[in-house]
N, C-alpha and C positions, 0 to 999 in steps of 0.2 A: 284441485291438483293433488296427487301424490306423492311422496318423500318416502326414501327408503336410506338406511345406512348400507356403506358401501366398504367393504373390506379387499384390497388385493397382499397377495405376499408370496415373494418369491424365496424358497427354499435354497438355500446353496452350499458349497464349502467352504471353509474360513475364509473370509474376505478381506482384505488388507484393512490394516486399523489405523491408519492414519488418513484413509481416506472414506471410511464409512459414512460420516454425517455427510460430506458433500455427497456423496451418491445418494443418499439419502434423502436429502433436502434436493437435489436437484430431478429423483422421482417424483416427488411432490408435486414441484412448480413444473416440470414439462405435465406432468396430469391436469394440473388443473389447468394450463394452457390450451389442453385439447379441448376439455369439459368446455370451456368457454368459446373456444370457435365453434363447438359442436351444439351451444346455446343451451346447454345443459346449466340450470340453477342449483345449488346449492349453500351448503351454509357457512362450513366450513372445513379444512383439508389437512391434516395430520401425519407426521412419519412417524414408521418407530424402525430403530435399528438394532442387530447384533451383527453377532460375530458371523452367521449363520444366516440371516435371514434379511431382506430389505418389506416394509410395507408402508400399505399410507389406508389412511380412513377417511374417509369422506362423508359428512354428517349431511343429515338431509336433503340427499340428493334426489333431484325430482326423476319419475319412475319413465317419463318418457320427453320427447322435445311437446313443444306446444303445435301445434298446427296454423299454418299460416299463411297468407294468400299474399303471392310473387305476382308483381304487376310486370309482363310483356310486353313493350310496346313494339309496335310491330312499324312498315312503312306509313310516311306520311301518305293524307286523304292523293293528293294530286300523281302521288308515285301507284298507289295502290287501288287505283279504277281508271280505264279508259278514257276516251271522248265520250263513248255511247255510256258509261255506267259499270260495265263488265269489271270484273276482277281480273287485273294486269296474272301475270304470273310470280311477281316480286309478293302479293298479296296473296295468293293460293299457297305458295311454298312457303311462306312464313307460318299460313294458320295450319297446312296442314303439320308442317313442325312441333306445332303445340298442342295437337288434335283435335282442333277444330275446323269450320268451314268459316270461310270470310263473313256468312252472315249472321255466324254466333259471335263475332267479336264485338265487342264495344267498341266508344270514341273517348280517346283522349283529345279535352276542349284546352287548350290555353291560348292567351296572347302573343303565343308565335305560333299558333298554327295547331290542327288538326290532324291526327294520329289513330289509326286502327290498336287496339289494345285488347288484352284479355289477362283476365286475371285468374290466376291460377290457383287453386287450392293446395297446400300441400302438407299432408299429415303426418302430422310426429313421427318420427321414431323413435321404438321402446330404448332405456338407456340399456340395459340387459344386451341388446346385440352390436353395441357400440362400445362396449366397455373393453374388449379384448382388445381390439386393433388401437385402441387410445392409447390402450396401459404398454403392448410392443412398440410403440410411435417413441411413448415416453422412454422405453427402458434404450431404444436407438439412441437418442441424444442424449444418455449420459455421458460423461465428461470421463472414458475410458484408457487410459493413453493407450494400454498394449491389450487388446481382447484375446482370449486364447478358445482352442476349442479342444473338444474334450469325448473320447472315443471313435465310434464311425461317424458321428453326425457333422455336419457341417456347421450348425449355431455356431455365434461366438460372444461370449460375456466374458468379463473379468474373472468368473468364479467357475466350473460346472453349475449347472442347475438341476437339482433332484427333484424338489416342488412345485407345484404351484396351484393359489387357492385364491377363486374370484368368486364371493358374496355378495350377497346383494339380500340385504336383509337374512331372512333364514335361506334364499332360493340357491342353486348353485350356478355360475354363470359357467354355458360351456363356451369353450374354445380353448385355446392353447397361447404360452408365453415361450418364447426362448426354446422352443420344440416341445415343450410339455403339456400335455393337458391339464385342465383344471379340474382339482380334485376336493375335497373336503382336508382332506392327509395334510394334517401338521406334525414337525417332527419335535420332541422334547432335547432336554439335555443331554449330551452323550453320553453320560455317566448318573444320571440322574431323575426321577420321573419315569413318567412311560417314551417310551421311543417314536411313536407312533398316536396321535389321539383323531376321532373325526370332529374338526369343527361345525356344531351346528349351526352357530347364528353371527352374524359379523358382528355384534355388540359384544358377543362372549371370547372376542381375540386373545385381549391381554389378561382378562383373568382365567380362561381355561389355561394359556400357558404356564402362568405363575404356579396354578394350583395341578394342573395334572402332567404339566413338563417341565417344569422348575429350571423355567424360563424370565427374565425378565424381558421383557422386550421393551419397554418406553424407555429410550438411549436417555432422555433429560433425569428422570426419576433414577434410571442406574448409575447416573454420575452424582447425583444428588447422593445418593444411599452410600457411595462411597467415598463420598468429602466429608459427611458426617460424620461417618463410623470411623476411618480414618484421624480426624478431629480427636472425636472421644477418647480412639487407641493411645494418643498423644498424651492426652491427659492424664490416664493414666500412668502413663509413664513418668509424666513431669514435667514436658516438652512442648516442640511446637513443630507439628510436623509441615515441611515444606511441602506445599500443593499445589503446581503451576497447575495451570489449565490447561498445556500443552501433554505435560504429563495424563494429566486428569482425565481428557479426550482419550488418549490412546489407550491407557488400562481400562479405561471403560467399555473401546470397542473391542478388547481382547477376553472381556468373561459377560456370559450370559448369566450367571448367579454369582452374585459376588459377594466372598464373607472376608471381612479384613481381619489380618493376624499381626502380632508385632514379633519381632523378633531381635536379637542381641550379635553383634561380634565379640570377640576382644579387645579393651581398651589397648591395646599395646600398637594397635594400629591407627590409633589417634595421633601417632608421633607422628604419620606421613599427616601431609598439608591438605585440608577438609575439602578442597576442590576435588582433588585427586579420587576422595572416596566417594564424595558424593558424585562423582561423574560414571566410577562404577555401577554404583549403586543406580542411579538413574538410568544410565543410556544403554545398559548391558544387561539387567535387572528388573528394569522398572519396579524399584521400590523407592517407597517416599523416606528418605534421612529427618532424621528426628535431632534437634537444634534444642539446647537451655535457652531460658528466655533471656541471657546476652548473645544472644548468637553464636555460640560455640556446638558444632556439631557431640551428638553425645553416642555413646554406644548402641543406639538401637535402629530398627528401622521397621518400615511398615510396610504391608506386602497385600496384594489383594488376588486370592486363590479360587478358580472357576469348582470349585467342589464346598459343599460342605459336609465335614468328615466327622464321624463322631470321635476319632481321635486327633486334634489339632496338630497335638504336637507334635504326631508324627510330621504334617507337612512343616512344620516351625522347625525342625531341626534340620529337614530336608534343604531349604533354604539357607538356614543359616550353614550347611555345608558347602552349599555351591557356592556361597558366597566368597567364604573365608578363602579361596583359592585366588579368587579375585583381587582381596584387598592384599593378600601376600606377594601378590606380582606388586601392587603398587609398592607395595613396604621395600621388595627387593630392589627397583628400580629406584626408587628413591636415594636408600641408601650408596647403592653406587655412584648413582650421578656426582651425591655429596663428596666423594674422594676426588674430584678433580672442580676448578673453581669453573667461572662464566669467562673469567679472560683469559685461562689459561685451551677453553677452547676458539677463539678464533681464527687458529689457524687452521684449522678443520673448516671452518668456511669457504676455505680459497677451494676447498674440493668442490664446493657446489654453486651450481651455477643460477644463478638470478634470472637471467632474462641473457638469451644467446649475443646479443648485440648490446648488453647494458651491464653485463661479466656476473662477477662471481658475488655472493653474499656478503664474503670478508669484504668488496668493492662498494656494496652497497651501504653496507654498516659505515667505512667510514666518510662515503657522502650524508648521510643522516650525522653524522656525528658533527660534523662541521656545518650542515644546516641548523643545527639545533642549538647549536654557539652562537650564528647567526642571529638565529630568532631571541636568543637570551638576551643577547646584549641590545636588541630591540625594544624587548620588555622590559629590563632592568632586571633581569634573573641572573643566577648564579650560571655563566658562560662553565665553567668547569666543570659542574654536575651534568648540565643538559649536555654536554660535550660527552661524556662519561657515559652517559645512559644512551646516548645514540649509540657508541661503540659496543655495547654489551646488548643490545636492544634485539638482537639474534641468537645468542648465544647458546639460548634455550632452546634451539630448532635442533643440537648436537644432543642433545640428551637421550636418554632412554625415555625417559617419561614423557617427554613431549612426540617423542617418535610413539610411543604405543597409543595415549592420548593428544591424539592431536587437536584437540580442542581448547589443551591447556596452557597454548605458547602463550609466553607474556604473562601467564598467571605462577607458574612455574618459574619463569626468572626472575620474578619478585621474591619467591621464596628462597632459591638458591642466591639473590643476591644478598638477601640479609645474611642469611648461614656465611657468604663469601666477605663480610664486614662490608660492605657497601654503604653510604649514605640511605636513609629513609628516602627521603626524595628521589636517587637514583631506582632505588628498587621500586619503590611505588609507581615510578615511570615507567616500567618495562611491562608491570602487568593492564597499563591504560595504554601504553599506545596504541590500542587497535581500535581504541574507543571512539566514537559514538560506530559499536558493531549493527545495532538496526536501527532502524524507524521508531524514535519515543526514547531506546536509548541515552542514557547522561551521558555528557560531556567531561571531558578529565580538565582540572580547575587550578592544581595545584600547578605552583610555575613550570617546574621540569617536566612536569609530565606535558604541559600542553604544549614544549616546544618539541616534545621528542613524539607527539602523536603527529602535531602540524609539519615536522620534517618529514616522519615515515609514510604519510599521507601526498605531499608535494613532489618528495623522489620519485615516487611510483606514476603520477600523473604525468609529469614534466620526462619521464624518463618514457614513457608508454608512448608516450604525443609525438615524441623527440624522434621516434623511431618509424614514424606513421601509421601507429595501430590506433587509431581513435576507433571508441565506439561507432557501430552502424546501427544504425534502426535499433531494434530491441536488444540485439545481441552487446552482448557488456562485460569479456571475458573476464579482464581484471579489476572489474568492480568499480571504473573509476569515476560514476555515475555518486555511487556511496561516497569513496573519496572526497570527492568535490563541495559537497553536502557536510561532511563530517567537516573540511577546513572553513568553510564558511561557519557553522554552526560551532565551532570551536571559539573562532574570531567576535562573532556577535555576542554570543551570550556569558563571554566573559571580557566585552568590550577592549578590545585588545586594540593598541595604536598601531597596526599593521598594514601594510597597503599590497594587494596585490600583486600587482607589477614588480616592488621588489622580491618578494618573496620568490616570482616565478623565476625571474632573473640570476639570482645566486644561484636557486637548482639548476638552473641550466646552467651558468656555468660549473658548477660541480661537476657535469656528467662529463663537460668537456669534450673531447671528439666523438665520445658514443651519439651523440646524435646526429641522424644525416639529414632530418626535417627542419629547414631555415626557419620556416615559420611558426616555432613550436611555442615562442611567448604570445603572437599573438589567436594562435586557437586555443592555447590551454585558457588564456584571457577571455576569450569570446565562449567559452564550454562552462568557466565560471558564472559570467553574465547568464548566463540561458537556465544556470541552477540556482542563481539568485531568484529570478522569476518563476522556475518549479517550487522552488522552497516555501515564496512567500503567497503562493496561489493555494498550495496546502495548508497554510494557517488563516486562511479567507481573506488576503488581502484582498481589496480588486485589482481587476489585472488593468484596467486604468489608471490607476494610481502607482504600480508596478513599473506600466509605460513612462511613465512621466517623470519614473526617477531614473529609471533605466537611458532614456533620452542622453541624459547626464552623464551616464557613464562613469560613475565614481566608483572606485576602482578597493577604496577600502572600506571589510565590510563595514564596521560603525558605521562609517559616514555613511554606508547606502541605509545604515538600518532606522539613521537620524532622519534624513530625510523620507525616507519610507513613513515614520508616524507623524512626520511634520506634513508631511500631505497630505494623508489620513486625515490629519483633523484639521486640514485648510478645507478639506471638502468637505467636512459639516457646517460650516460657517454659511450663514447667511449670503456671503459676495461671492461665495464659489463660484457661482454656477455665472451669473454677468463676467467677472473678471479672467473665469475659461473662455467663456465665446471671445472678449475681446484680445486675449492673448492667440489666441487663433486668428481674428483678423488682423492684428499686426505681424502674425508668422506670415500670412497670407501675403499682406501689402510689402514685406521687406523680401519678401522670397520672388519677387518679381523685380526688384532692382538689380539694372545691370552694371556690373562692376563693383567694387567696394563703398560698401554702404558709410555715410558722414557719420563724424563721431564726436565732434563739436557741435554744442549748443551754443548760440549765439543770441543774447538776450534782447537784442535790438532790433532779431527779427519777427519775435513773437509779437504778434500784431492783437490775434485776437485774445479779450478774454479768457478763454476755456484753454488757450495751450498756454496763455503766461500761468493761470493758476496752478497744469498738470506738473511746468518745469518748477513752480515753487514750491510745491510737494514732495518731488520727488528731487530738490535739491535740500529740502527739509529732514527727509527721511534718509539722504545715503549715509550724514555720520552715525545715527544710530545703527544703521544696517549693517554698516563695513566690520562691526566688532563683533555681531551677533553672526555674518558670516564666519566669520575668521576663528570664531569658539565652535560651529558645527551647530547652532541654536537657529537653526530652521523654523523650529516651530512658532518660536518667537516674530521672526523675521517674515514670516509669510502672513502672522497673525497683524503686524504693521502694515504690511504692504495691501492686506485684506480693507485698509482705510482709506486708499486712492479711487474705491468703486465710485463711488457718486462723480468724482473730477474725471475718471476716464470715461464713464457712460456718457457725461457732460462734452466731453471733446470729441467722441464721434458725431454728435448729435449737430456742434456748433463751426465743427474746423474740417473744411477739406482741404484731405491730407496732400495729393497730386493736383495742387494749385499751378496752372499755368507760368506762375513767377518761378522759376529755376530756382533763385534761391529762397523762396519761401518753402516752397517742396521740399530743399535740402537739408532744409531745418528742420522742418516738422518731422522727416524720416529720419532725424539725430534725434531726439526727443522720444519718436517710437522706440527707437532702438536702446535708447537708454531706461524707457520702463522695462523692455520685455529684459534687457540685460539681468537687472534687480532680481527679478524671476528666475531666472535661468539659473541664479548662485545658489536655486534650492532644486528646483526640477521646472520641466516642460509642461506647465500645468493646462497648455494648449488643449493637451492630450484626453485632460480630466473630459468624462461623459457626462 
């Protein structure tokens, strides 16, 4: 067999850079999807990206399919000949189908019967005239949302297409991409290199580019080259340059040659608050802020420019002019804002409206304000502060700076509340309450703050539900999927004595008559429950043991998150898996009694052995249990209970339970009922698989 390397790459104009590497990686994987229906072998499959251009490589791809012989089976023997012998006509139109005559076919022999058969030969094809319609198959199911077309022609891709270039070792594969043919013609840098180069050999891709179009094109190696350099710039300097990887992705698919420069503002713009600048600097800019190694943003920043110029500085001072325009709207804004306090604007809230049926902001601010007193005095927090920072917890939407960056509400009222003499804690609350903002996100810790996130979070749920706008299906206008997730995960991991139910209940009455949905405590309750079970399926619980506290219904999170690892590790126990099955057959056996199940044990009627032992056990174990419930120590509690296996395995084995004696039965099913009760004060562990 043969192997050849395999080059395609579509030429295009600037391609959007946030979504490069998925189109990218998703060229790849729809190629090597065909390659492999197409039973084409290879070794292994490569993308590279720019700004400019999509490709993939494909290492040792074999030069043609193998050849391979397709077994026909045709009518069975008794369908497919006469009485006399003759060939029926089911049997002539099947073989002439496959170009044969009935008495070139073979016999299919098995034990169920005899079959006319022919086997078929059928020869490779070269990959060379496969490769075109694979690689248009692939570029179809990219992940496009809006395709656009571009001149007279009718194609449509995200980009215009000017190139395209299908190798196959040194050969050149004809056909056409996206209406173009396939040509050698690679384009270099726009400013840089030759314009135009002929590829001769698919291995020679990325370094003809590098070296005669001063090109990078391996997207991992240009983000590498510019985290580095980047890196070093910092060093330089003194610093430590911030480098998300969000960021990092996108400058990356924004230059084909990347030379990184550092450059300076004026300190005097360090007096506005470092979010402020570094959100310029980042979302408007894309330049990396450079931080002393305390964390204080410092005067510089780092820029990565698609030129390399033999005079830098010109583009170094180039930027550092567009910039300084930037950070002086910040500085302006700033300054003004500070002439007027956070309380002195909320009556400017009454202008704007919250939610049409749930009123104004100033309306909303002081239901969070009074939920958040609420929750204080729950926790044992300062009710005045968390009072305080609910009220003011908007205030920051009135500003200039938050109105131009709107990314910075709540970071911004932190800074204006300290300038306004506010408590620490108050202004520290106003920049967390929107916290946990994504997936991995921390949680806000400090007391004020978590009652003023857990208020801001509860209004919006209990106020949304209240009104009948629940989420549908995927669609999730006002977030309250997040919401939900953020109060729980606020609740859990800073073990908070809080219970749902009341929580939801103050908010609602807060809203007061804005609500016209009756049932709004028990779906916001039942939306909770259903993102306990999301949340904790994402940290790999199982969803068996999910089930089985979910059952329960406990209502606050601690306690659901007590019992959550108190099952967890009842199911690694040795008795788990006996003491499941048999709390299933006593769900089984009481879920068939009619009317209300007895709840007296009666000592006089336990006859046999195996039920006097189960009631002495399990009158053994309720005073140690009753305390380890009543403290939430589950795990403890099921780790006990984990020691009745052998006595309950023992009483199915020796005691039937629906004994003919009325009141023998009605014992025994007070006895079941008082084990599986025991159970029940931790989870359903029926449920366990």
């Amino acid at each position: 067999m043969k192997f050849e390397n395999l080059l395609i790459e579509v030429g295009t104009e600037e391609l959007p850079p946030k979504a490069l590497r998925t189109l990218a990686e998703s060229f790849v994987s729809n190629f090597t999807d065909e390659l492999n229906k197409a039973e084409l072998s290879f070794e292994s499959a490569t993308w590279y990206a720019a700004p400019r251009r999509l490709a993939i490589a494909v290492n040792q791809l074999v030069v043609a399919q193998a050849d391979k012989v397709i077994e026909k089976r045709g009518p069975a023997i008794a369908q497919a000949f006469d009485a006399d012998g003759n060939p029926t006509k089911a049997a002539m139109g099947w073989a002439r189908g496959n170009g044969i005559s009935v008495d070139q076919a073979e016999r299919l022999v098995t034990d169920k019967g005899e079959w006319l058969l022919h086997k078929a030969k059928v020869v490779g094809v070269e990959t060379q005239s496969l490769v075109a319609d694979m690689a248009q198959r692939a570029l179809d199911k990219l992940p496009i949302p809006k395709p656009m077309r571009w001149g007279s022609s009718k194609t449509q891709f995200i980009r215009p297409v000017h190139t395209v270039t299908m190798l196959f070792g040194s050969e050149l594969i004809a056909g056409e991409l996206l209406g173009i043919k396939s040509a050698r013609t690679i384009r270099g840098h726009r400013f840089m290199g030759v314009d135009t180069f002929e590829l001769d050999h698919a291995d020679n891709y990325l370094s003809s580019l590098k070296e005669q179009g001063k090109v990078v094109a391996d997207y991992e190696a240009r983000k590498s080259l510019i985290k580095a350099d980047a890196q070093a710039a910092a060093d330089k300097i003194g610093g430590v340059a911030e480098l998300e990887d969000d960021l990092l992705e996108e400058v990356a698919s924004l230059v084909e040659w990347p030379v990184v420069l550092s450059a300076s503002f004026e300190e005097k713009f360090l007096d506005v608050p470092a979010e402020a600048l570094v959100y310029t600097m980042k979302g408007d800019q894309k330049y990396f802020p450079v931080f002393d190694k305390n964390g204080a943003l410092l005067p510089h920043f780092i820029f990565v420019t698609n030129i390399e110029s033999k005079d830098p500085q010109q583009i170094i001072s180039g930027n550092e002019k567009v910039v300084r325009p930037r950070l002086a709207d910040a500085e302006f804004f700033f300054e003004t804002d500070k002439k007027q306090s956070l309380e002195s604007r909320l009556s400017s809230l009454e202008t704007v409206v919250f939610q049409k049926q749930l009123g104004t902001i100033k309306q909303r601010v002081e239901r969070i304000s009074a939920l958040a007193s609420f929750i204080a005095n729950s926790i044992g927090a300062n009710q005045e502060e968390a009072a305080r920072a609910g009220l003011l917890s908007k205030s920051d939407l009135m500003t200039n700076m938050v109105m131009e960056f709107t990314d910075l509400q709540g970071t911004m009222g932190m800074h204006y509340a300290r300038l306004n003499g506010e408590a620490e804690s108050v202004a520290v609350a106003l920049a967390q309450q929107y916290k946990p903002k994504f997936s991995g996100d921390t949680v806000p810790t400090a007391p004020i703050s978590v009652c003023v996130a857990l208020a801001e979070k509860l209004d919006t749920l209990v106020g949304i539900f209240g009104i009948g706008q629940a989420p549908k299906g995927a669609a999730d206008p006002f977030a309250l999927r997040r919401a939900a997730i953020g109060v729980l995960r606020i609740c859990l991991e800073n073990n908070l004595p809080l219970d749902l139910v009341d929580l939801i209940a103050e908010a609602q009455a807060l809203h007061g008559d804005n609500l016209t949905n009756e049932n709004v405590a028990e779906q916001v309750l039942e939306f909770f429950m259903g993102r306990f079970r999301a949340w904790y399926q994402d940290q790999g619980v199982s969803v068996d043991v999910i089930l089985a506290v979910l059952a329960r219904r406990p209502t606050a999170p601690a306690d659901f998150e007590s019992r959550i690892k108190a099952v967890a590790h009842f199911r690694t126990l040795e008795q788990a898996t006996a003491l499941a099955a048999a709390n299933k057959r006593v769900s089984n056996i009481l879920a068939k009694v009619e009317g209300e199940l007895p709840s007296t044990i009666k000592p006089e009627l336990l006859q046999e052995t195996a039920e006097q032992a189960l009631a002495a056990q399990l009158d053994k174990l309720a005073p140690q249990l009753a305390p380890l419930f009543a403290a939430a120590n589950y795990q403890q509690a099921l780790q006990l209970l984990a020691e009745l296996r052998d006595t309950v395995d023992t009483f199915f084995e020796d005691v039937m339970v629906m004994a003919d004696d009325e009141a023998l039965k009605q014992n025994r099913l007070a006895l079941l009922a008082s084990l599986r009760a025991q159970f029940l004060h931790a989870a359903d562990i029926s449920l366990l698989q």
